[in-house]
C-alpha positions as CSV (number, residue, x, y, z in Angstrom):
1,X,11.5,-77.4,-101.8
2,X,13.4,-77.5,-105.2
3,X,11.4,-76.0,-108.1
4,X,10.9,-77.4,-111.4
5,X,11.5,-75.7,-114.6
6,X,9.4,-75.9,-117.5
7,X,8.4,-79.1,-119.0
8,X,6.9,-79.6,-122.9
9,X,2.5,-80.0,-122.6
10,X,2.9,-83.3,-123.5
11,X,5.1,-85.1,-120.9
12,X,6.8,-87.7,-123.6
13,X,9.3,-89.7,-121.9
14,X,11.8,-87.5,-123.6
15,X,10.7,-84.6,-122.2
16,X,10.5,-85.6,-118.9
17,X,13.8,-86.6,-118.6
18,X,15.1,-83.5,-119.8
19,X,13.3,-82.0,-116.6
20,X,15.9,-79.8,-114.6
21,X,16.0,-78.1,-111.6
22,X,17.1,-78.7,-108.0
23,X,14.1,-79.8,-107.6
24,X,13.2,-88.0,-79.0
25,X,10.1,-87.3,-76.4
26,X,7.5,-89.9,-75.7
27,X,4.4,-88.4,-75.0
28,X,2.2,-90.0,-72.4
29,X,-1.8,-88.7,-72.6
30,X,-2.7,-87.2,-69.2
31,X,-5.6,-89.0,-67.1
32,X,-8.2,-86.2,-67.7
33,X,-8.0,-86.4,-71.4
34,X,-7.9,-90.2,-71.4
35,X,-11.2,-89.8,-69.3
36,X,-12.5,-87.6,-71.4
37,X,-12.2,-89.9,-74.4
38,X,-9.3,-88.1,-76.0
39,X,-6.3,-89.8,-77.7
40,X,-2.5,-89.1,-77.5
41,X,-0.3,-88.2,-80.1
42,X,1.4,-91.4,-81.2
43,X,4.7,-91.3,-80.0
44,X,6.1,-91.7,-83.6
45,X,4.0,-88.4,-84.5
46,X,6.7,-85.5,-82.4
47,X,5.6,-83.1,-85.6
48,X,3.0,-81.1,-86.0
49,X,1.4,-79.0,-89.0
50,X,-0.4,-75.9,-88.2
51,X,-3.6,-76.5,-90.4
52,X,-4.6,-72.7,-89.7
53,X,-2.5,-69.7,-88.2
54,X,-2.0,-70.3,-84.6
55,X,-1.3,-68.1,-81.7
56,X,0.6,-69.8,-78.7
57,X,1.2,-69.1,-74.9
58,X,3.5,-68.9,-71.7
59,X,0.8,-71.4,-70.6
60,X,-1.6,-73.9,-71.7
61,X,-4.6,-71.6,-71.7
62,X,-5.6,-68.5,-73.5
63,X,-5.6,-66.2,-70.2
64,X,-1.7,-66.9,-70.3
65,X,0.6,-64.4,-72.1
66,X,0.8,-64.9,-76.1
67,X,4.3,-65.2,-76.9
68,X,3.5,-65.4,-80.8
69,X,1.6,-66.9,-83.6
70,X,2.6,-70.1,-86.5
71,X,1.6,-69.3,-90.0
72,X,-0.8,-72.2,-91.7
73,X,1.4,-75.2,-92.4
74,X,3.9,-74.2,-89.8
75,X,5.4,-77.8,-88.8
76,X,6.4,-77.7,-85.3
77,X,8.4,-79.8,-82.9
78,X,5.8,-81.6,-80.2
79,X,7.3,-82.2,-77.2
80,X,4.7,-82.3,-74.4
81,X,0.8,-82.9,-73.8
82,X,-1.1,-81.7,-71.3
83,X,-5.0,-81.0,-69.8
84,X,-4.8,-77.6,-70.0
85,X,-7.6,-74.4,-70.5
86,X,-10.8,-76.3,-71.6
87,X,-11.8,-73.9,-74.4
88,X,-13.4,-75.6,-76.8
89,X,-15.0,-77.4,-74.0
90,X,-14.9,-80.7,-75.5
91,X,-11.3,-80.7,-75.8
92,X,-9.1,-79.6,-73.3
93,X,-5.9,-81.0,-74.9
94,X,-2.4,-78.7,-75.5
95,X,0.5,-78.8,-76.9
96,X,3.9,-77.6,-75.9
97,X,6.4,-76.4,-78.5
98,X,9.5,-75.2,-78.7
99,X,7.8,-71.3,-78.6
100,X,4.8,-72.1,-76.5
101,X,1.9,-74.1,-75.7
102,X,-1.1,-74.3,-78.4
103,X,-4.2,-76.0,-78.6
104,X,-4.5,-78.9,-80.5
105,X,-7.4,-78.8,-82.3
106,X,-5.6,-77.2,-85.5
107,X,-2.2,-78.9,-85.2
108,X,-2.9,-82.6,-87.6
109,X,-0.1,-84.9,-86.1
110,X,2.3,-85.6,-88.7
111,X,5.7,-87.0,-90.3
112,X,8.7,-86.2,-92.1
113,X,9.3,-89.8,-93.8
114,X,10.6,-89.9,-97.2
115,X,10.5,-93.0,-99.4
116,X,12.5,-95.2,-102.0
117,X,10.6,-94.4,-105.0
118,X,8.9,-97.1,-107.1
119,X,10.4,-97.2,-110.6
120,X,9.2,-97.8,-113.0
121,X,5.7,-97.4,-112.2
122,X,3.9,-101.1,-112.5
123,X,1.5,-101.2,-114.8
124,X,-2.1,-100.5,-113.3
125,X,-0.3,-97.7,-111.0
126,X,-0.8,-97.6,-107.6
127,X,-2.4,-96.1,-104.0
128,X,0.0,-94.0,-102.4
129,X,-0.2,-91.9,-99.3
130,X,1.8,-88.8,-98.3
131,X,4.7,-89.6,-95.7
132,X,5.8,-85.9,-94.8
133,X,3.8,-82.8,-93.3
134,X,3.2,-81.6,-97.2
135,X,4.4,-82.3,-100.8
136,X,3.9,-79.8,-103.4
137,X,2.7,-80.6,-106.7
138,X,3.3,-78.9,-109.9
139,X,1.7,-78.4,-113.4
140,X,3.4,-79.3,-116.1
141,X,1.7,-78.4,-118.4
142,X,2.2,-74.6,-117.8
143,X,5.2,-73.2,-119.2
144,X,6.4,-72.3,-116.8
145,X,5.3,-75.2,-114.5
146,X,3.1,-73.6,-111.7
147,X,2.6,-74.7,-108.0
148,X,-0.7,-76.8,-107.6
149,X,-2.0,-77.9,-104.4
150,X,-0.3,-78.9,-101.4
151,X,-0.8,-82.5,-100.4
152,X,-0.9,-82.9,-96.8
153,X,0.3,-85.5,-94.9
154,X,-2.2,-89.0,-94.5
155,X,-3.6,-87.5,-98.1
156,X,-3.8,-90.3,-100.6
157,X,-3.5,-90.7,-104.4
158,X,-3.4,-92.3,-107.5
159,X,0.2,-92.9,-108.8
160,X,0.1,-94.3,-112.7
161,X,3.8,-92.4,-113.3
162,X,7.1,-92.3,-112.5
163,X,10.6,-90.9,-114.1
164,X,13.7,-89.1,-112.8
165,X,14.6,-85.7,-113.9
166,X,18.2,-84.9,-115.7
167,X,19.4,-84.4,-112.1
168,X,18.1,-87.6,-111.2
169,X,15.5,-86.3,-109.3
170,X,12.7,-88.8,-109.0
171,X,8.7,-88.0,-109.7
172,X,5.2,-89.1,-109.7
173,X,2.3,-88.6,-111.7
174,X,-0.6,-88.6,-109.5
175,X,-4.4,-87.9,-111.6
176,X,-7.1,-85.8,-109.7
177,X,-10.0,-87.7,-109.7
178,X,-12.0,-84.6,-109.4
179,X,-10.9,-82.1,-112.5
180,X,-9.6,-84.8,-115.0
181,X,-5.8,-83.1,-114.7
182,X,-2.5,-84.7,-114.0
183,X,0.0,-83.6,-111.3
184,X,3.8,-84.4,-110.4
185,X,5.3,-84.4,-107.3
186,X,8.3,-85.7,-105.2
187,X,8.2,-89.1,-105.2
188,X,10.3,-89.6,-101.9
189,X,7.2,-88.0,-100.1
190,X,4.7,-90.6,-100.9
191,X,4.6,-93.7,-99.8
192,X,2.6,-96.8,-101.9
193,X,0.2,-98.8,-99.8
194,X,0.9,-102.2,-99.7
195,X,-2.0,-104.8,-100.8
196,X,-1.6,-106.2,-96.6
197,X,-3.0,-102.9,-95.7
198,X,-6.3,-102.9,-98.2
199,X,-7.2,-106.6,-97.1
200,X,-10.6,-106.7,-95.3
201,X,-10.5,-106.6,-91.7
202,X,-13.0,-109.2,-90.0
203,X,-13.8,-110.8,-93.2
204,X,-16.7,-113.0,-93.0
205,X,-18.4,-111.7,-89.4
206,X,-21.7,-111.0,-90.0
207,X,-23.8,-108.9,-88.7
208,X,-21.9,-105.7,-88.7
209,X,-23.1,-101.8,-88.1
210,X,-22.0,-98.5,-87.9
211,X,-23.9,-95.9,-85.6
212,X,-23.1,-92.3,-85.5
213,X,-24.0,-90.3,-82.4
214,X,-24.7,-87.0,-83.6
215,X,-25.3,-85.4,-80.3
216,X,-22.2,-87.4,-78.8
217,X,-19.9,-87.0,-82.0
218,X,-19.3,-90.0,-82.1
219,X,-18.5,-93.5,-84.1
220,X,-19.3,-96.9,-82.9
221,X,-18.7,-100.0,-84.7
222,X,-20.0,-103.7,-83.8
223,X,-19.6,-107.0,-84.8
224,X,-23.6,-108.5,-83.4
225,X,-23.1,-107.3,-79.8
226,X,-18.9,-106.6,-80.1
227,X,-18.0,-103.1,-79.9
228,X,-15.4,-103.4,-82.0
229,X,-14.7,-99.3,-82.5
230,X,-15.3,-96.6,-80.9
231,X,-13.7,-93.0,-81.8
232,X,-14.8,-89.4,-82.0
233,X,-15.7,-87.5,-85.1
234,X,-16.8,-84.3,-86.4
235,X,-20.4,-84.3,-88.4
236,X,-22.2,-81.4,-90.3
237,X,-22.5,-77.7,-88.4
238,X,-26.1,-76.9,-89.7
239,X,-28.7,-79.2,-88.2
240,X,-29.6,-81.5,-90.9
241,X,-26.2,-81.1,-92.7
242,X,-25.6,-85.0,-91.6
243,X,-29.3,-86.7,-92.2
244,X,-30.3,-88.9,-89.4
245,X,-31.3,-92.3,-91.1
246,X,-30.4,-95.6,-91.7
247,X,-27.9,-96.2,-94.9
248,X,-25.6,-98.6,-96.0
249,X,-22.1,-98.2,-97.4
250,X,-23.0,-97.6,-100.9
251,X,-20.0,-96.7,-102.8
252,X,-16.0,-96.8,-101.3
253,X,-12.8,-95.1,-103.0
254,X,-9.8,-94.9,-100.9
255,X,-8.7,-91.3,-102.4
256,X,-11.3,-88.5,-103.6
257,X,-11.1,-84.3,-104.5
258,X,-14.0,-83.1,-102.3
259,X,-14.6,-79.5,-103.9
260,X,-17.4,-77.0,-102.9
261,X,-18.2,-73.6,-104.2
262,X,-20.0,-71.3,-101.5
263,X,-20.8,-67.5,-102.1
264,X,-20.7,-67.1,-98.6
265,X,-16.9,-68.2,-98.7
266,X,-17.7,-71.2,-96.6
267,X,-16.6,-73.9,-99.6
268,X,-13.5,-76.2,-99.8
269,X,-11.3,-77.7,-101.9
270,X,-9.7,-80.8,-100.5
271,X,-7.4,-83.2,-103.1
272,X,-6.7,-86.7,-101.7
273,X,-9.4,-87.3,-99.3
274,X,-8.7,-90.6,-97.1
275,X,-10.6,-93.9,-97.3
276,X,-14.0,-92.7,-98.1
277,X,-17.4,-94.7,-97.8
278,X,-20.0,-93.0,-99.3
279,X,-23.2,-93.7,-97.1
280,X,-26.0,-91.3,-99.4
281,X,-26.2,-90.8,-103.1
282,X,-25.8,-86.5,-102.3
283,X,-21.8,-87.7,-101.0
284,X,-22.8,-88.1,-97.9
285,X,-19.7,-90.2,-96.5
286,X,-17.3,-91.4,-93.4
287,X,-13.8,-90.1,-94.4
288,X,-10.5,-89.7,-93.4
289,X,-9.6,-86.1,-92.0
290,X,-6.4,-83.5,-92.4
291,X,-7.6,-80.1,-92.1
292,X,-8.3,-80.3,-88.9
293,X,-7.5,-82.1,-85.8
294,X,-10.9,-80.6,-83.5
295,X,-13.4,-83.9,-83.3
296,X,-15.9,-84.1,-80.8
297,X,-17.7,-81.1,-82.2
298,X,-19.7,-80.3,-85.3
299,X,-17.8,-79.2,-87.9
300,X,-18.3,-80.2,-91.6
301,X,-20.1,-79.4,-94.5
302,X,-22.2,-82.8,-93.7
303,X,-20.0,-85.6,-93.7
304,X,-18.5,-87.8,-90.8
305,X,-15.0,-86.8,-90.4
306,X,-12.7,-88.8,-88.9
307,X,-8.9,-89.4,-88.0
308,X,-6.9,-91.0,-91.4
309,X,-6.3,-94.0,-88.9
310,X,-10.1,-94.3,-87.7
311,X,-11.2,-93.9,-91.3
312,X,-8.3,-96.4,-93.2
313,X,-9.5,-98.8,-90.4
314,X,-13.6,-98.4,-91.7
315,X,-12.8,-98.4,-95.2
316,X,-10.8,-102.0,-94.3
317,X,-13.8,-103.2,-92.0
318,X,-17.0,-102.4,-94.0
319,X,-18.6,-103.8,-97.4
320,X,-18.2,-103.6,-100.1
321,X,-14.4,-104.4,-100.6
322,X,-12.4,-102.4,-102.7
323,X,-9.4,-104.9,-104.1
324,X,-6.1,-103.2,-104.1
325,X,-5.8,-102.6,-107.5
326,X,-8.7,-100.5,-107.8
327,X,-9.9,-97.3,-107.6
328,X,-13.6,-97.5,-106.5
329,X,-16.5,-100.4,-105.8
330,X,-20.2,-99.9,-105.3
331,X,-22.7,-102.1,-104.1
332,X,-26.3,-101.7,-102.6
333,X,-25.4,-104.3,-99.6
334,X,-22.6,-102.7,-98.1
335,X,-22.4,-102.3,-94.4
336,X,-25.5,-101.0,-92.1
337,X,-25.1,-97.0,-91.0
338,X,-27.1,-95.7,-88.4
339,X,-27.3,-91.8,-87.6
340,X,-29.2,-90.8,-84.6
């Protein structure tokens, strides 16, 4: 990725633009998994980022030889699933490369889309998501600019800015909800959500619930007696972590910075969140998920993690309704949540 020079603290127009700097397999689900409630890889998704380091194998279990190992963020070709080695128990699904088979539970399915970027920026800004398998983003105002975070593919963010560079290299501003600071990055690699895909989703059925089977990990969703969804998730490690309880949806924001100190080294800091509903008032929520790909087993600091398409679907289908042009709702009669 091309890097940035320096640009002037205060990002005037001016400055900006004086910015320089270069800066085909379908893949069918075998019948175990699909018995085993496990989904496929979309056939669009042939990528895949390594979301830790990753050691992979002649064969689709650990016992096989190990050929090698993928750095974190490695983004790998995907050309073959299949029931291999059950270890983790609960998911017994692999992954063939172009080195070697590894196990799916750290690989997030992924991307490489870029985008026509959006200038100027409308007033108001805009939701984007990230298209490709990562985008870096930069401070500016560093002299010189420094890398930031990575934003991972299915991430989301606020746009409010966009310019090209003097090499006609175009931008976004994206703010981080979480420390007040403003980033840049690519604008090709983010992709604005159109207002189609933020309208509610069974407006107007009553009578609608969440439940959250801790000891199954997993999601169901009904309209009265519909199921209407049913997917697998990953709740808190520590017993207690997710509180068992009835809540409602209490607050939504389809992007948040979840940030954690731990002395232990356990915390995390995680820009661009997905389509989050906040079910308790200690953050407590049902979120979209890119650090890992391993549901059907505790593994969070509390919440209810869930895939970016399971989660963008529950943030469409429960109350309260965020409109498209904003940020964040609240209400105290959003949609029921049982955890059992």
């Amino acid at each position: 990725m091309a890097e940035p020079p320096a640009m002037t603290l205060w990002l005037t127009r001016r400055a900006f633009l004086k910015l320089g700097g270069a800066a085909a397999l379908g893949l069918a689900l075998p019948r175990r998994a699909a018995a085993a409630g496990l989904r496929p890889m979309p056939h669009a998704h042939l990528l895949g980022r390594t979301t830790t380091s990753l050691r992979y194998y002649q064969l689709p279990t650990r016992s096989s030889p190990e050929l090698g190992y993928y750095v974190t963020d490695a983004v790998i070709p995907i050309l073959e699933q299949a029931v291999g080695e059950a270890d983790p128990p609960h998911n017994p699904l692999w992954l063939r490369t172009n080195r070697g088979w590894v196990h799916s539970s750290f690989v997030q399915p992924v991307r490489e889309r870029y985008n026509e970027p959006i200038l100027p920026v409308p007033a108001g800004g805009f939701l984007a998501e990230v298209t490709v398998p990562f985008s870096q983003a930069w401070d500016f105002e560093k002299s010189p600019a420094r890398r930031t975070y990575r934003l991972y593919y299915a991430s989301t963010y606020w746009v409010d800015f966009g310019d090209t560079d003097s090499n006609g290299v175009a931008w976004y501003r994206i703010y981080d909800d979480l420390t007040g600071k403003y980033y840049f990055t690519h604008a090709r690699d983010l992709r604005r959500v159109p207002p189609e895909e933020l309208t509610p989703l069974s407006a107007g059925v009553g009578e609608k619930r969440i439940q959250v089977d801790l000891a199954a990990q997993r999601l169901t969703a009904f309209e009265g007696d519909r199921l209407a969804l049913s997917t697998r998730i990953s709740t808190g490690v520590v017993e207690g972590d997710t509180p068992r309880g009835e809540f409602r949806v209490e607050r939504k924001r389809p992007s948040r910075h979840m940030a954690a100190d731990d002395p232990t080294g356990a915390g995390f800091d995680l820009p661009g969140v997905p389509w989050v509903c906040f079910i308790s008032w200690t953050g407590v929520s049902l979120h979209g998920t890119y650090w890992h790909n391993d549901y059907g087993r505790p593994r969070s600091h509390g919440c209810i993690n869930l895939s970016p398409f399971a989660a963008k679907w529950l943030y469409r289908w429960t109350e309260p309704v965020v409109p498209p042009e904003e940020d964040h709702v609240a209400s105290e009669d959003g949609t029921r949540v049982v955890v059992f």
